[in-house]
C-alpha positions in Angstrom: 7.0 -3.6 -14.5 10.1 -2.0 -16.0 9.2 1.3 -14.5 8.3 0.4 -10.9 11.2 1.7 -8.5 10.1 -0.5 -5.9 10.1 -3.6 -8.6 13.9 -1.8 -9.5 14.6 -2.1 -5.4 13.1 -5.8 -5.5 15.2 -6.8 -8.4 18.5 -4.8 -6.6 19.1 -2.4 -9.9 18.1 0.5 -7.3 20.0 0.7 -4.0 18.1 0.2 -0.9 18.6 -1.2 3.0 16.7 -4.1 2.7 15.3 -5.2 6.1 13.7 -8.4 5.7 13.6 -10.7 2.2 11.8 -13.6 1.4 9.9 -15.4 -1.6 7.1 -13.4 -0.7 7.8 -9.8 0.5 10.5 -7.3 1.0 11.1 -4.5 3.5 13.4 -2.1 3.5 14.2 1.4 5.3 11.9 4.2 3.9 14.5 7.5 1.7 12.0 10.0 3.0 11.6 9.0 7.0 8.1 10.6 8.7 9.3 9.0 12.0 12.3 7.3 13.4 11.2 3.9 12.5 9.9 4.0 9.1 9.9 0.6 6.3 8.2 0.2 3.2 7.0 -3.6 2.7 6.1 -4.5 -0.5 5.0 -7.5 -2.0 7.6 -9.1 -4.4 4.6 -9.6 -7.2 3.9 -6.6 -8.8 0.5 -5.5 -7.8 -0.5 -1.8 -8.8 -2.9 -0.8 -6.3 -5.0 -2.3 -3.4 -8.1 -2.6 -6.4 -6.1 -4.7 -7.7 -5.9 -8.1 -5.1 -7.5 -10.5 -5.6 -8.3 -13.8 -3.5 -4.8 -15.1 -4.6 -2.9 -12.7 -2.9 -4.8 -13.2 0.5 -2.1 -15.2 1.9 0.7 -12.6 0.4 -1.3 -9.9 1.9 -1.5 -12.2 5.3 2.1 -12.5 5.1 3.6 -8.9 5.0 0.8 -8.1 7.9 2.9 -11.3 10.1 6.5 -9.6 8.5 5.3 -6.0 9.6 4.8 -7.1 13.5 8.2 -9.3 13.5 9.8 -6.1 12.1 8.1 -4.2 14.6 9.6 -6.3 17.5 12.8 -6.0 16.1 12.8 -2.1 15.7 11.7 -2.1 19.2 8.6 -0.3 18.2 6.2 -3.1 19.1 5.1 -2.5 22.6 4.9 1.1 22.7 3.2 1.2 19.5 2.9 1.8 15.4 1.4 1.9 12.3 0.5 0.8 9.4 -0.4 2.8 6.2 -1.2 2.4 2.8 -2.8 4.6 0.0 -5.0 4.1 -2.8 -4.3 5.7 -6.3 -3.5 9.4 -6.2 -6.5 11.2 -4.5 -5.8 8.7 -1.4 -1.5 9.6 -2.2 -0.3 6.6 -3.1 2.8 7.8 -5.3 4.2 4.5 -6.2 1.8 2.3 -8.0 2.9 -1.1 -6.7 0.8 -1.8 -3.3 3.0 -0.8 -0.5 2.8 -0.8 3.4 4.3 1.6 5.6 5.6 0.5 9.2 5.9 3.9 11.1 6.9 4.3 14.6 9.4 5.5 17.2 7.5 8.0 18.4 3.8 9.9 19.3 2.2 9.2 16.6 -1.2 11.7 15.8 -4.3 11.5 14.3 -6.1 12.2 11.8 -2.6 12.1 10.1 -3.6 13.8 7.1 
């Protein structure tokens, strides 16, 4: 999508510190921090919102869950703990329509967090 930033950040024509790249995914440190430890993973397919996966993606989907706790490990944010987010068109604030996962941690995290 020519639009997308996070397709722009995938393709490099918007800056970003990328954490982790492969064929499948990419990571990379979140602009707008809510912890200490914050990346955005995002599938490198463009893929609007969680309504839109299908049983094609299951093993992309798979896959950024496996990247997510290998990041968390190296972010030393595994053992004392994290999470993952990610929203579902506007009423559920997703802002970015291309399916994103949040990795948050480095610190107490609460709940409910919105």
């Amino acid at each position: 999508m020519s639009d997308c930033i996070f397709c722009k950040i995938r393709d490099g024509s918007i800056p970003a510190t990328i954490v982790h790249r492969d064929e499948i995914c990419l990571a990379f440190e979140d602009v707008d921090p809510a912890a200490p430890r914050h990346i955005v993973i995002i599938p490198s397919e463009h893929i609007a919102t969680l309504n839109d996966i299908t049983a094609k993606n299951a093993e992309t989907i798979g896959h950024i869950f496996m990247i997510a706790a290998e990041l968390a490990v190296r972010l030393n944010i595994a053992d004392s703990g994290y999470r993952i987010v990610t929203n579902c068109n506007a009423d559920g604030g997703q802002e970015v329509f291309h399916v994103h996962f949040h990795l948050i941690g480095g610190r107490k995290l609460a709940w409910p967090p919105g």
